[in-house]
Backbone as CSV, one residue per row, in Angstrom:
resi,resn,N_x,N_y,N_z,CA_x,CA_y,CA_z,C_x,C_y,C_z
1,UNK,9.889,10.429,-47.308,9.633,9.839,-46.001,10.846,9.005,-45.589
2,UNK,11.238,9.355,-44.607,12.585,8.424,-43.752,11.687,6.900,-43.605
3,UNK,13.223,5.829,-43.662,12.691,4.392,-43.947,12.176,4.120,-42.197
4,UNK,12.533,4.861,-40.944,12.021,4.199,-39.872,10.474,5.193,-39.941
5,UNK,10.441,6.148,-40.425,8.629,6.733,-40.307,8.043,5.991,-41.687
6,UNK,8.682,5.067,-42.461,7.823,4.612,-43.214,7.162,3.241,-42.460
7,UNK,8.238,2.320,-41.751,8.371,1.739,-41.360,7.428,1.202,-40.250
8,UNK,7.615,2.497,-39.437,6.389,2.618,-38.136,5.396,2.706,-38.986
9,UNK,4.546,3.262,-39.712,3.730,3.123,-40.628,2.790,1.801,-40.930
10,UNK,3.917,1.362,-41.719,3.628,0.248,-42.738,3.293,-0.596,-41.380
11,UNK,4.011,-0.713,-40.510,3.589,-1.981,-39.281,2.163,-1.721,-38.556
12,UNK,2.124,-0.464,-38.396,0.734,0.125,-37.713,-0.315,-0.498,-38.867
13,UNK,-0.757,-0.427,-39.595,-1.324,-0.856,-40.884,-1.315,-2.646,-41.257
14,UNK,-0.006,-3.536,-41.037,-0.243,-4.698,-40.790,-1.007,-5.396,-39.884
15,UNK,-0.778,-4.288,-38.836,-1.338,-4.591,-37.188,-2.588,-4.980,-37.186
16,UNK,-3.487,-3.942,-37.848,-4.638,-3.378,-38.589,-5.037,-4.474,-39.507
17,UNK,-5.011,-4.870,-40.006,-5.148,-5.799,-41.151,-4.090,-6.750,-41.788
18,UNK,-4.634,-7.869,-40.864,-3.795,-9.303,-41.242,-3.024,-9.505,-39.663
19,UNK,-2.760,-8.832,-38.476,-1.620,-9.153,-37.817,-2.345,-9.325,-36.872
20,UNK,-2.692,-10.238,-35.646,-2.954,-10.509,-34.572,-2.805,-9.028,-33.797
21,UNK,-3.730,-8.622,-33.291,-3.374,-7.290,-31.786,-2.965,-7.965,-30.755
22,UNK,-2.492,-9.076,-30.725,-1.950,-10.062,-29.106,-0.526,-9.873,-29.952
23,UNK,0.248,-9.654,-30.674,1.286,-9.107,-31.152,1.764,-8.175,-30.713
24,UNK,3.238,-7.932,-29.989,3.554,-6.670,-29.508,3.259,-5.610,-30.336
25,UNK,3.106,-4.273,-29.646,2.290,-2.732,-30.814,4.457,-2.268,-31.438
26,UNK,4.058,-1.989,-32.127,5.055,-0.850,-32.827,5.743,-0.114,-32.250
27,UNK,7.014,0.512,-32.201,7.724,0.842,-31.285,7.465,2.294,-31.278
28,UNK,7.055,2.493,-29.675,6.472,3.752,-29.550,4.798,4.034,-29.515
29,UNK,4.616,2.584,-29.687,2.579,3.089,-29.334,3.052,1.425,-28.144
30,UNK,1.555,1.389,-27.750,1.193,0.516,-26.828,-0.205,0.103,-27.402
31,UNK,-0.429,-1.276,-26.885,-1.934,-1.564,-27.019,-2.991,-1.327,-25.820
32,UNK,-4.177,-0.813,-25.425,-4.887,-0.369,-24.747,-6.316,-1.138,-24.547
33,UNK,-6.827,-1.925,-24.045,-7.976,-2.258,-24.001,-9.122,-1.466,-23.150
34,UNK,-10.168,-1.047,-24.488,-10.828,0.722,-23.650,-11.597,-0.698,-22.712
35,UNK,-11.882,0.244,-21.497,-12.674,-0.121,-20.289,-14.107,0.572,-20.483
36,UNK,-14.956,-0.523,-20.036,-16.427,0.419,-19.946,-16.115,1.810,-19.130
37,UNK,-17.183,2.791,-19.967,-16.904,4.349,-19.579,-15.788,4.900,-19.884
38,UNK,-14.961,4.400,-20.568,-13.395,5.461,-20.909,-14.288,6.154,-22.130
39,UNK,-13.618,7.378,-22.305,-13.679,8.295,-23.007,-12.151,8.809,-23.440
40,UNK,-11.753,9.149,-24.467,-10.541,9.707,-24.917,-10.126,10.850,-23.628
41,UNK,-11.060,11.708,-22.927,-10.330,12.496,-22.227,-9.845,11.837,-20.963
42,UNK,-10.140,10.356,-20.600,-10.232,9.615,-19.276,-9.199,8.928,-19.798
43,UNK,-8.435,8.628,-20.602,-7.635,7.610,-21.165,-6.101,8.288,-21.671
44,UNK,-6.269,9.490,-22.156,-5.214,10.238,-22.802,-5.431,11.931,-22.846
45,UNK,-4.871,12.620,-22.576,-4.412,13.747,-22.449,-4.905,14.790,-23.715
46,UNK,-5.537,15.800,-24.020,-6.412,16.536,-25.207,-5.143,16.299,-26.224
47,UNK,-4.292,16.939,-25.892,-3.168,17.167,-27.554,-2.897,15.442,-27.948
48,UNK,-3.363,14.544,-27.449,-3.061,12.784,-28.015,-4.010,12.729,-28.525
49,UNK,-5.386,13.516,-28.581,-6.990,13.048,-29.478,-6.654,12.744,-30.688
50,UNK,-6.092,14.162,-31.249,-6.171,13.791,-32.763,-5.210,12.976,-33.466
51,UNK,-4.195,12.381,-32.816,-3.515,11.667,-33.245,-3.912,10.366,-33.014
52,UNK,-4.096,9.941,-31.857,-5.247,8.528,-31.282,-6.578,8.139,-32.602
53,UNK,-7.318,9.531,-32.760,-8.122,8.716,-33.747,-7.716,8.487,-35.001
54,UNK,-6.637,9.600,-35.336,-5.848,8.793,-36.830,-5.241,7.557,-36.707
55,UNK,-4.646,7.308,-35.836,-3.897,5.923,-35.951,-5.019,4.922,-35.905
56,UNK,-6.068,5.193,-35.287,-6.867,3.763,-34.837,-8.190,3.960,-35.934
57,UNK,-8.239,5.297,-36.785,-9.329,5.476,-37.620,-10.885,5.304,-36.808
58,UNK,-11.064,6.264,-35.661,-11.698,6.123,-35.072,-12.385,7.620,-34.605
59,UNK,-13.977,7.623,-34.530,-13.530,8.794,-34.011,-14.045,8.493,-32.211
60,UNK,-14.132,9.250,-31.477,-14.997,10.002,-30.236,-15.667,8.817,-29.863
61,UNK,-16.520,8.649,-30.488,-17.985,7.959,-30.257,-17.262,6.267,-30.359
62,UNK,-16.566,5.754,-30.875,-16.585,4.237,-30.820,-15.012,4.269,-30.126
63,UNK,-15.616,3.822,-29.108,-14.484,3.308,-27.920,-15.373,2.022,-27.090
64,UNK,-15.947,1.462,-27.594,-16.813,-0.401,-27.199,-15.368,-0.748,-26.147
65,UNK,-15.929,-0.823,-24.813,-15.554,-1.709,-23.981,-15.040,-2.732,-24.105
66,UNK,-13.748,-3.343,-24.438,-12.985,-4.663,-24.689,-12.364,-4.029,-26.065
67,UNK,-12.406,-3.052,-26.918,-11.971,-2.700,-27.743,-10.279,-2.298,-27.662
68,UNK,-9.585,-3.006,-28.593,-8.148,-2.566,-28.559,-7.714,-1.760,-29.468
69,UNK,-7.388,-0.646,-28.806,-6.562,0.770,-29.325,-4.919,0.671,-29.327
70,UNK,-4.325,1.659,-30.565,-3.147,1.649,-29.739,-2.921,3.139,-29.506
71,UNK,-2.581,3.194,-28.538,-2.136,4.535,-27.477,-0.495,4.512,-27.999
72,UNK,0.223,5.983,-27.602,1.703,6.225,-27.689,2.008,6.582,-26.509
73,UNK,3.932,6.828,-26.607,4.344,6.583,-25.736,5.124,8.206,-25.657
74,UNK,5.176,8.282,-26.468,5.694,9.904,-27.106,5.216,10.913,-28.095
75,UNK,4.463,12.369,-27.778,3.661,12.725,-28.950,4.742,13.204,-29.918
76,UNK,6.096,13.219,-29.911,6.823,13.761,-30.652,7.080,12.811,-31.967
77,UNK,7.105,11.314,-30.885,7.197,10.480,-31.908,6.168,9.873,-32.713
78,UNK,4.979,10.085,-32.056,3.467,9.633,-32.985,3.150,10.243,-33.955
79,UNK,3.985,11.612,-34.003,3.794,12.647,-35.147,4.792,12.604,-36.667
80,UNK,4.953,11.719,-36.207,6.176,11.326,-37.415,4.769,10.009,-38.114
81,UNK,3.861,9.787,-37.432,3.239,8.527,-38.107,2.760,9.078,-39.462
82,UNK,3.244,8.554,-40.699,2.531,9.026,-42.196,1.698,7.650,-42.963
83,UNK,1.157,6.603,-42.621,0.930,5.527,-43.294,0.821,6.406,-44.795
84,UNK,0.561,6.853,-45.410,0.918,7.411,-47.428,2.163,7.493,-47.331
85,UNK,2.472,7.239,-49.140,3.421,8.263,-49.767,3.191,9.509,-49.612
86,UNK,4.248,10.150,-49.008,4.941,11.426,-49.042,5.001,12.314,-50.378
87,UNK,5.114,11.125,-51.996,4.983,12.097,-53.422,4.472,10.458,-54.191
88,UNK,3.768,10.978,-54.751,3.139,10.227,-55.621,3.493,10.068,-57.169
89,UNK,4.188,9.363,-57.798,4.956,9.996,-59.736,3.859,10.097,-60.196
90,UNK,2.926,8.973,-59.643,1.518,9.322,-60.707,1.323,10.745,-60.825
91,UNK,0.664,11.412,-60.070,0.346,12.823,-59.851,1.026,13.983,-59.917
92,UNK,2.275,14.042,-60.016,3.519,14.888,-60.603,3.287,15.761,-61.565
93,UNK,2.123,15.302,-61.986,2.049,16.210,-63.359,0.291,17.050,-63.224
94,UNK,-0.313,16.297,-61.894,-1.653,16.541,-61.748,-1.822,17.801,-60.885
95,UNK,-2.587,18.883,-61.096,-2.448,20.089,-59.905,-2.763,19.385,-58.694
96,UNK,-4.520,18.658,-58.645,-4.752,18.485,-57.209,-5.288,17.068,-57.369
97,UNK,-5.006,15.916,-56.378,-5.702,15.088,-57.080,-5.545,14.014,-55.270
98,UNK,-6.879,13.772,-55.162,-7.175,12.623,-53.868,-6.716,11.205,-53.988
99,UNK,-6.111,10.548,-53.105,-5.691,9.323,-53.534,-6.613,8.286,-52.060
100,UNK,-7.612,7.587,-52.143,-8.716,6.662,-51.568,-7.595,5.220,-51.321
101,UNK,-6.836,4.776,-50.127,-6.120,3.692,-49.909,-7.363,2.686,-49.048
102,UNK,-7.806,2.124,-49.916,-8.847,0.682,-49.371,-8.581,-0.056,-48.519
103,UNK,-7.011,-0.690,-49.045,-6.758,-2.044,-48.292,-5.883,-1.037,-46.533
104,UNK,-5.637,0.383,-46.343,-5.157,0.745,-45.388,-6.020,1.291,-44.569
105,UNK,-7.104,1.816,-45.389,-8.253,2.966,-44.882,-7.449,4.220,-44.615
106,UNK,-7.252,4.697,-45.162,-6.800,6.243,-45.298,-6.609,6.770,-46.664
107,UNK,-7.037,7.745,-47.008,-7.272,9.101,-47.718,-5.729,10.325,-48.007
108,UNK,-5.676,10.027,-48.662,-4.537,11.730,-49.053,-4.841,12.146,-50.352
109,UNK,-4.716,13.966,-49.555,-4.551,14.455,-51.006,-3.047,15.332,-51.514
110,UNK,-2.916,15.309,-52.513,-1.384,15.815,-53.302,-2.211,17.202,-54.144
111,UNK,-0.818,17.201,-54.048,-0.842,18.847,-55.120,0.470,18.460,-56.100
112,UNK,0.370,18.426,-57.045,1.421,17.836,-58.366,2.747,16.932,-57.551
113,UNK,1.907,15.898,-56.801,2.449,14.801,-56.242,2.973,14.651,-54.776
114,UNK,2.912,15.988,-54.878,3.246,16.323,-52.976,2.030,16.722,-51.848
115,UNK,2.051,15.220,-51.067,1.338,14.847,-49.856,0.921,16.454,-49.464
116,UNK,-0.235,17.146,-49.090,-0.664,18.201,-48.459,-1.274,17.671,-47.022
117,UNK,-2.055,16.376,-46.783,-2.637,16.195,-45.998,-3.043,14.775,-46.415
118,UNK,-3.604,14.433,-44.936,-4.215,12.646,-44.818,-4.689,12.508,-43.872
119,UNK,-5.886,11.494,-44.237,-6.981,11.242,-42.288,-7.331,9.768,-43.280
120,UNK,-7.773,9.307,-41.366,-8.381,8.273,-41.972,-9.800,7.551,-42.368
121,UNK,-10.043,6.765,-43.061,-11.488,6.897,-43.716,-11.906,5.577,-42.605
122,UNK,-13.418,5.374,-43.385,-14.206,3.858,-43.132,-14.428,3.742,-44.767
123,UNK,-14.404,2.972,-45.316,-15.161,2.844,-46.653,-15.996,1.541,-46.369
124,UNK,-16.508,1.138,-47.792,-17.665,0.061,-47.757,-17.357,-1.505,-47.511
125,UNK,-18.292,-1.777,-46.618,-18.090,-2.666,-46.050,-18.323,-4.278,-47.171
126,UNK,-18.273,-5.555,-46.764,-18.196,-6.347,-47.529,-19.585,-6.678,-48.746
127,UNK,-20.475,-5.920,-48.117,-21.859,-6.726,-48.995,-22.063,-5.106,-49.731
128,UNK,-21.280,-3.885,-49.255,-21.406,-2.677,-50.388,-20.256,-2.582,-50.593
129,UNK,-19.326,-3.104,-51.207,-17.934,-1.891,-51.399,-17.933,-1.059,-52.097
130,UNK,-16.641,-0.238,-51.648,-16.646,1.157,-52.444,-16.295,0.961,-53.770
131,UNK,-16.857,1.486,-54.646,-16.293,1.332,-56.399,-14.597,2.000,-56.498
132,UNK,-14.283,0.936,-57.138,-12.479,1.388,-57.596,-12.610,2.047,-58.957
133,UNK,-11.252,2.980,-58.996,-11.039,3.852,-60.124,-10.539,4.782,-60.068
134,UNK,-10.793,5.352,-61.152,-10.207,6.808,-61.734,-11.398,7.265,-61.654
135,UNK,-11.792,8.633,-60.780,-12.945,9.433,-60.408,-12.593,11.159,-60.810
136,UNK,-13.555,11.932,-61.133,-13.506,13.158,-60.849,-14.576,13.561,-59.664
137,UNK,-14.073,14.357,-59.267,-14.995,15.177,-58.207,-16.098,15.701,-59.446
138,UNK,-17.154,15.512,-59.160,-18.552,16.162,-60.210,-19.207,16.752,-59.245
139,UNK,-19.770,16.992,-57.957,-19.853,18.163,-57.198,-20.221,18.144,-56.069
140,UNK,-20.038,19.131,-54.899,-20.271,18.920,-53.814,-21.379,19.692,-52.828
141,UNK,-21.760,19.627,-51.912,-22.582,20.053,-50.810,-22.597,19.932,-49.407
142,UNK,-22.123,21.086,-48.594,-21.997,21.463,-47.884,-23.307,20.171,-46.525
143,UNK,-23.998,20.435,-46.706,-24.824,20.476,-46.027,-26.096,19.255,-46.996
144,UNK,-25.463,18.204,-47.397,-26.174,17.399,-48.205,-27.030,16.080,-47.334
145,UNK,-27.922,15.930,-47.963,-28.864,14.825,-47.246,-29.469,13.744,-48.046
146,UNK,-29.242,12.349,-47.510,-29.447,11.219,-48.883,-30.788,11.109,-48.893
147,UNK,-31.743,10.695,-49.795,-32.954,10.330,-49.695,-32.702,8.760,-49.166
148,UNK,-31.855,8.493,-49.971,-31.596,6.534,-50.529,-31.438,5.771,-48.429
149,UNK,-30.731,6.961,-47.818,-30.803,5.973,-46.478,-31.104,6.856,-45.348
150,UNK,-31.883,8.006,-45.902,-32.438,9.245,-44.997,-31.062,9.496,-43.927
151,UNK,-30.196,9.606,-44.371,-29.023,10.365,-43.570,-28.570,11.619,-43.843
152,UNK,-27.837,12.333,-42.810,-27.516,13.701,-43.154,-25.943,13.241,-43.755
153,UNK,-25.210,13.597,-44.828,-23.666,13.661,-45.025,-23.025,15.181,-45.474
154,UNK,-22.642,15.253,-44.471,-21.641,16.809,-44.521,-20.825,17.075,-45.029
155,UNK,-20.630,17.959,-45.533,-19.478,18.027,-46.677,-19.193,17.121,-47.780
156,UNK,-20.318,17.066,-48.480,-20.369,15.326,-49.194,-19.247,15.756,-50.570
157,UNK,-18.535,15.082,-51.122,-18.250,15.128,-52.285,-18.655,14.057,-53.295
158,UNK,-19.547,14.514,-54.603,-19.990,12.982,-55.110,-18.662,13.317,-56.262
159,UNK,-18.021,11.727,-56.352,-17.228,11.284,-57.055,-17.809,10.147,-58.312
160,UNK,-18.773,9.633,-57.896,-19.376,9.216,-59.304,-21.117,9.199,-59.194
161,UNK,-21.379,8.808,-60.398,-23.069,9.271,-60.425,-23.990,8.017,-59.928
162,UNK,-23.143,6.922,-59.661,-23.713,6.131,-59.138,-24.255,5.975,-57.745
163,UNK,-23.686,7.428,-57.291,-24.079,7.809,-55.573,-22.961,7.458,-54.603
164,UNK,-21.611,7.325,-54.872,-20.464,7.420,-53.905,-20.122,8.671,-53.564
165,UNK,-19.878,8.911,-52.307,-19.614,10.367,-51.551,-17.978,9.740,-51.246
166,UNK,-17.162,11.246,-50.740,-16.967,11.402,-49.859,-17.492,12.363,-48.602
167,UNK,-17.343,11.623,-47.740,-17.795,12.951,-46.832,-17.689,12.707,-44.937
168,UNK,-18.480,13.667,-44.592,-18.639,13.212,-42.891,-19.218,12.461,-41.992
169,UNK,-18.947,11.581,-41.406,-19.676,10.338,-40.810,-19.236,9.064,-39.904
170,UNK,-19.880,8.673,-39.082,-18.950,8.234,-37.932,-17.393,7.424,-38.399
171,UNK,-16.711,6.965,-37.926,-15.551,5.929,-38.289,-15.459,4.858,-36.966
172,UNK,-15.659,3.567,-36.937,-15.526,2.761,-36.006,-14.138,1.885,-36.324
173,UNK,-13.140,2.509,-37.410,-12.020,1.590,-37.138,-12.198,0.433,-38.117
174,UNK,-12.819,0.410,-38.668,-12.965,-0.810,-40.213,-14.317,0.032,-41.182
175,UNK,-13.956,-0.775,-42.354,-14.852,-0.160,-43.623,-16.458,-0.787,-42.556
176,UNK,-17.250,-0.010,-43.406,-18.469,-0.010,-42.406,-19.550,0.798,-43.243
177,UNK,-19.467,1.442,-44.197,-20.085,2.071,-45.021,-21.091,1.344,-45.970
178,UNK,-22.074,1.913,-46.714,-22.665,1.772,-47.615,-21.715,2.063,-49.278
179,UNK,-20.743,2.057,-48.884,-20.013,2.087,-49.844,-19.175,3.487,-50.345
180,UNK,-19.939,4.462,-49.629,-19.568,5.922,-49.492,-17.827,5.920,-48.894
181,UNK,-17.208,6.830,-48.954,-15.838,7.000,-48.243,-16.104,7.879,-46.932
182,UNK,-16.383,7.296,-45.565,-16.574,7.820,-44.623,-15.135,8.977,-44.694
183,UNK,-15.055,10.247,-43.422,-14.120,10.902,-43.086,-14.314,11.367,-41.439
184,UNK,-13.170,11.632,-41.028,-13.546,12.333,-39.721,-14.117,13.769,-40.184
185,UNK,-15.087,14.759,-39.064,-15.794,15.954,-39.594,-14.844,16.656,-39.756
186,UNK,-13.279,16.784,-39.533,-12.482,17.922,-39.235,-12.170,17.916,-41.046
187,UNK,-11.242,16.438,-41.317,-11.120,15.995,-42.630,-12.102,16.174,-43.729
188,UNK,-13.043,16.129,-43.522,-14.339,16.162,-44.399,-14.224,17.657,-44.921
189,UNK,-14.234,18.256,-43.761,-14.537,20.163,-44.486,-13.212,20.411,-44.926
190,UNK,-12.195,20.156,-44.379,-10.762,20.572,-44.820,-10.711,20.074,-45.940
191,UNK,-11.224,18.813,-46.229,-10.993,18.048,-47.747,-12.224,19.220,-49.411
192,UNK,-13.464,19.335,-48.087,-14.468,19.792,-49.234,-14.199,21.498,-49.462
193,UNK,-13.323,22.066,-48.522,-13.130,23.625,-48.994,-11.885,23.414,-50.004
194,UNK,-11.140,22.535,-50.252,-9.785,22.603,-50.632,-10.254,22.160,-51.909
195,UNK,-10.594,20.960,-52.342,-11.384,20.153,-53.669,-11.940,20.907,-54.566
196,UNK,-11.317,20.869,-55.461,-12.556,21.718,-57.011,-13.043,20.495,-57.923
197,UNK,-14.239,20.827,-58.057,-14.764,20.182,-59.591,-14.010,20.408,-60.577
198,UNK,-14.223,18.632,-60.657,-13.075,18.080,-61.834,-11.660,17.621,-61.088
199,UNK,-11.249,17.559,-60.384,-10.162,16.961,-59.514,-9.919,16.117,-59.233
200,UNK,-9.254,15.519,-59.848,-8.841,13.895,-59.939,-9.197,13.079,-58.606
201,UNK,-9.936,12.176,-58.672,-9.801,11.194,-56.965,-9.523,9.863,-57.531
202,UNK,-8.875,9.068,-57.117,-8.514,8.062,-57.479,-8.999,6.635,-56.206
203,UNK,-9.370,5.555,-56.285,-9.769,5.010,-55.478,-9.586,3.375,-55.735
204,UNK,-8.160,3.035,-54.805,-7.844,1.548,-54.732,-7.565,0.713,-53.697
């Protein structure tokens, strides 16, 4: 990763956690305060969606009136945004293995250390957090449903037996979970067709 796309990164992510949003945005996004009734298509242009809800870890549905987003200024340059490592040494030696970033809220997975993909999560909020560790994927379901909080979770992957998923489920832009690793639905299936039992997930 080049030091100015790490850079833009790492600041988007301070912004996020710990930095005032009355702080100028990062060079190349803007800050946005959604208006009652905006919708992503009333606000920004279809090819800015999927980049808008990665940066802000958001999906569709939570755009709250007085809420501050940051919007870009260039899609050429929003596409350079990577908040992960690009190669991981840990995993260098691992075929496939998920890496769970807590304190950023975002998700990547590697293939013997090289970044394949990344979205961003919600994980558990302060009175559930998500359990830290060294996880294997032990198995998944398409089409899974909890008894414990009568919800549907799609594409669930359970990572330990204590009942942590990953999987599909809204994202409002902070951990918010029961302790599960929320995903956007696109991320969720892309993550659960790609994932084999036994596949390292790691979660800090």
């Amino acid at each position: 990763m080049s030091r100015t796309r790490w850079l833009i990164a790492m600041m988007i992510c301070l912004f996020f956690y710990g930095v005032s949003q009355a702080q100028p945005a990062p060079e190349g996004f803007y800050w946005y305060k959604v208006k009652p009734g905006d919708t992503l298509s009333k606000i920004a242009p279809r090819e800015h969606w999927e980049i808008i809800k990665r940066v802000n870890r958001i999906d569709e549905r939570h755009l709250p009136a007085g809420k501050k987003i940051l919007l870009f200024l260039s899609l050429e340059k929003a596409k350079e945004f990577v908040p992960v490592p690009e190669f991981m040494e840990d995993f260098k030696n691992v075929g496939q293995a998920i890496q769970v970033f807590l304190k950023i809220q975002y998700f990547a997975a590697y293939r013997e250390g090289q970044l394949l993909f990344w979205g961003p999560i919600s994980s558990g909020n302060a009175d559930y957090p998500t359990l830290k560790g060294e996880f294997t994927a032990l198995w998944k379901a398409r089409n899974y449903f909890s008894r414990k909080y009568e919800m549907e979770m799609p594409y669930a992957v359970c990572f330990s037996n204590k009942g942590y998923f990953l999987h599909s489920q809204s994202l409002p832009g902070r951990p918010a979970s029961h302790g599960c690793v929320r995903l956007l639905p696109e991320d969720a299936k892309k993550l659960f067709d790609w994932i084999k039992k036994g596949d390292l997930i790691v979660v800090e």
